[in-house]
N, C-alpha and C positions, 0 to 999 in steps of 0.2 A: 513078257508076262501075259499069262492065258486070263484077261478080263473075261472071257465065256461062262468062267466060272460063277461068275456073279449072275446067273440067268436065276431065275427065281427067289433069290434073295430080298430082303427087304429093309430098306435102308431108310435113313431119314435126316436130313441135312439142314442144319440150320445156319440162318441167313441167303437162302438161296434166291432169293429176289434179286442180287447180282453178282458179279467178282467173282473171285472164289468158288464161294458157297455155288453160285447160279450153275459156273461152269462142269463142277464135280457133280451135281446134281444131274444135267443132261448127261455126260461121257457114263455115270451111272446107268441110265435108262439105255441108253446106245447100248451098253451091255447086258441086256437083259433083264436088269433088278426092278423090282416094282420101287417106287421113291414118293418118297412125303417129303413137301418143303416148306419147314419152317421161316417164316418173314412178317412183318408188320406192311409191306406192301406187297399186298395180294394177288393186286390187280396185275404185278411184275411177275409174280409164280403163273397166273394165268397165261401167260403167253410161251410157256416151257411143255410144250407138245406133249403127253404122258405123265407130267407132274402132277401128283395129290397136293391141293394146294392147300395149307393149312396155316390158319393168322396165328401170330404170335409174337409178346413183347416178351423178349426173354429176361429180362430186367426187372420183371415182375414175375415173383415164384409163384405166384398161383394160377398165374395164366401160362406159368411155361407149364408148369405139369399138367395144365387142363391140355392143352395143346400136343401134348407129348401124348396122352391118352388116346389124345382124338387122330392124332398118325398112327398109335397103332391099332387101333382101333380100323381104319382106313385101311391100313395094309393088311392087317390080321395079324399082326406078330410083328417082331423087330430084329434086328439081326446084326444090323452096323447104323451107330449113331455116331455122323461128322458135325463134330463143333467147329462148324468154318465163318459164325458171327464175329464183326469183329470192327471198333472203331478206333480211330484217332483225333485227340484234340490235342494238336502241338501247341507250345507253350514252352518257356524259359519256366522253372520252379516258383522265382520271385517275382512272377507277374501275373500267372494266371489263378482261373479262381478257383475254387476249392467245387466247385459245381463239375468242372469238367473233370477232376479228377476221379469224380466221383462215377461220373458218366463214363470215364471210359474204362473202370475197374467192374463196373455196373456191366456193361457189356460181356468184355471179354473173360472175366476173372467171374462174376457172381453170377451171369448167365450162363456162362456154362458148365456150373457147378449145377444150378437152381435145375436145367434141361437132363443132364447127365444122372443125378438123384435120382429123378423121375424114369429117367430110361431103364435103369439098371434092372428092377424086377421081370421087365419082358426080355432084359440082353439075357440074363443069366438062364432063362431057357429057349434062346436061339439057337442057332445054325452058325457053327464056327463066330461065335457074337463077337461084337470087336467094336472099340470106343477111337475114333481120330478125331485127335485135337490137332488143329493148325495152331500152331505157336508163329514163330516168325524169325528169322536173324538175328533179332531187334533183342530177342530174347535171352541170346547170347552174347551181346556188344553192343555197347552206347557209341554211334556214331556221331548222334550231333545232342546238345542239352536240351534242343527244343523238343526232342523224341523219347524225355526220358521218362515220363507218366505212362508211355505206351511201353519202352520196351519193359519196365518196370511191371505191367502188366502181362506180357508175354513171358518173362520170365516165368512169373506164379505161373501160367499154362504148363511150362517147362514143369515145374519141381510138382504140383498138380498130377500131371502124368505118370511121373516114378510113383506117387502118391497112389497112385490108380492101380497101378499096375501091381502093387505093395497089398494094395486090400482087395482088385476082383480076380490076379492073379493066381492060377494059369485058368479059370475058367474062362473068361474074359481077359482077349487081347487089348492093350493100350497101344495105341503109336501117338508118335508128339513127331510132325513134320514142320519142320520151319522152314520156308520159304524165305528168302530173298526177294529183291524185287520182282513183280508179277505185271505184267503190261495188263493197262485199261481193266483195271480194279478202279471204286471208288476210297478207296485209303484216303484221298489227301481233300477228302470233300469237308473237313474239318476246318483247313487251314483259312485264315481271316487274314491275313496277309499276303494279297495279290501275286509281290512278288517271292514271298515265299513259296507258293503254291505252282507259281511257274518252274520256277529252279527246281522243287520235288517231281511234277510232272514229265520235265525234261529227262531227270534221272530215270526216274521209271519205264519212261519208253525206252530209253535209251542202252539201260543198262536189265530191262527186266526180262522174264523166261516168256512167250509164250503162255495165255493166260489155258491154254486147252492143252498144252506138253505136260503142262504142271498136276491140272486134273485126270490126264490121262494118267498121269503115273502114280497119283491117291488112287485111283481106281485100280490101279494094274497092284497096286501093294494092298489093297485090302482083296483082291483076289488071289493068294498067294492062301497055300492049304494051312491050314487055322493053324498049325503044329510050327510056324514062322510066324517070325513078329520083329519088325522093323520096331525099335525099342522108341530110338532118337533119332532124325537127321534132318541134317539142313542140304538145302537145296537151293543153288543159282544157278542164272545163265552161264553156261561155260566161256572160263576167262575171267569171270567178273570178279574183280580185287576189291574187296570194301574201301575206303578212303574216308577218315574224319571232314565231313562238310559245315556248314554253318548253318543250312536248314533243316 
């Protein structure tokens, strides 16, 4: 995939203070794009060489779209907005509280509706414009019950997407990439159960991609000529067989 293409493009990624987000944001600038990074710790965008670094609780609709103004504003225009914000608070249904559920629909589900809203006016007269949402695995199979707020979440990303693609369609490109496990992400910085949190970490290392192969290749698919559009797909380490676990 010719990521060159992305040379003057103008992008802006939220959550890029780590994971994910952090990663696709840098393999972005390595290509050329100029990039705004949306996060609520700042001082984390500050240490990404080339990063516009731009605060923002996406959880709060007035400060995403202040924040979405003020990237593009920074950039001068918009061109590709990655929704790569994203948490987890695991939990059995019958035990957790109704705070987290909220927190983590608040995130993944109403923040990047609340960011996305706000984007659309500068996408729709961009440069081959294109909206990626990271969805997740998670999104299409419940593998353990303690995951099912998040994949419950991920899903809506999922039907979100068709959703997207349904109303900015074909002006604006949708892709919805769901990942699989991703090494040395913080995903499981939620978990309150020690040894929950070990056995999910094990897994991830063990069984995840490469947290820069993953970015490298959002990068290499949103540089792919505007007239393609990876619609849906998921994405793991080669080999990796899901398995029903208990965390």
């Amino acid at each position: 995939m010719d990521s060159s293409r992305l040379a003057g493009r103008r992008i802006a990624v939220t959550g890029a203070s780590s994971g994910i987000g952090r990663a696709i944001a840098a393999a972005a600038l390595r290509s050329g794009a100029s990039v705004a990074g949306l996060a609520r710790r700042t001082h984390l965008l500050a240490e990404v060489s080339g990063l516009v670094p731009v605060a923002c609780d996406i959880t709060d609709n007035g400060a995403a779209g202040e924040a979405v103004r003020a990237a593009v504003g920074e950039l001068g225009g918009l061109d590709v907005l990655v929704n790569a914000a994203g948490i987890n608070r695991p939990g059995l249904i019958e035990d957790t509280e109704p705070e987290d559920w909220r927190a983590v629909f608040g995130t993944n589900v109403l923040g990047l509706l609340a960011v996305t809203q706000a984007a659309i006016p500068s996408l729709r007269v961009g440069m081959e414009p294109t909206v990626v949402n990271i969805s997740s695995n998670s999104g299409h199979r419940v593998l353990s019950p303690v995951n099912g707020v998040y994949a419950a979440s991920k899903a809506a990303v999922v039907m979100l997407s068709d959703a997207m693609r349904k109303e900015l369609g074909p002006e604006v490109r949708v892709m919805d990439i769901a990942p699989g496990y991703v090494r040395d992400t913080e995903i499981h910085a939620g978990y309150t159960d020690p040894e929950h949190r070990r056995e999910a970490d094990e897994r991830q290392q063990s069984s995840g991609m490469e947290l820069d192969h993953f970015a490298d290749l959002v990068v290499g698919l949103i540089a792919q000529p505007g007239d393609v559009a990876v619609q849906s797909l998921l994405v793991t380490k080669t080999g990796y067989e899901p398995q029903p676990y208990r965390s």
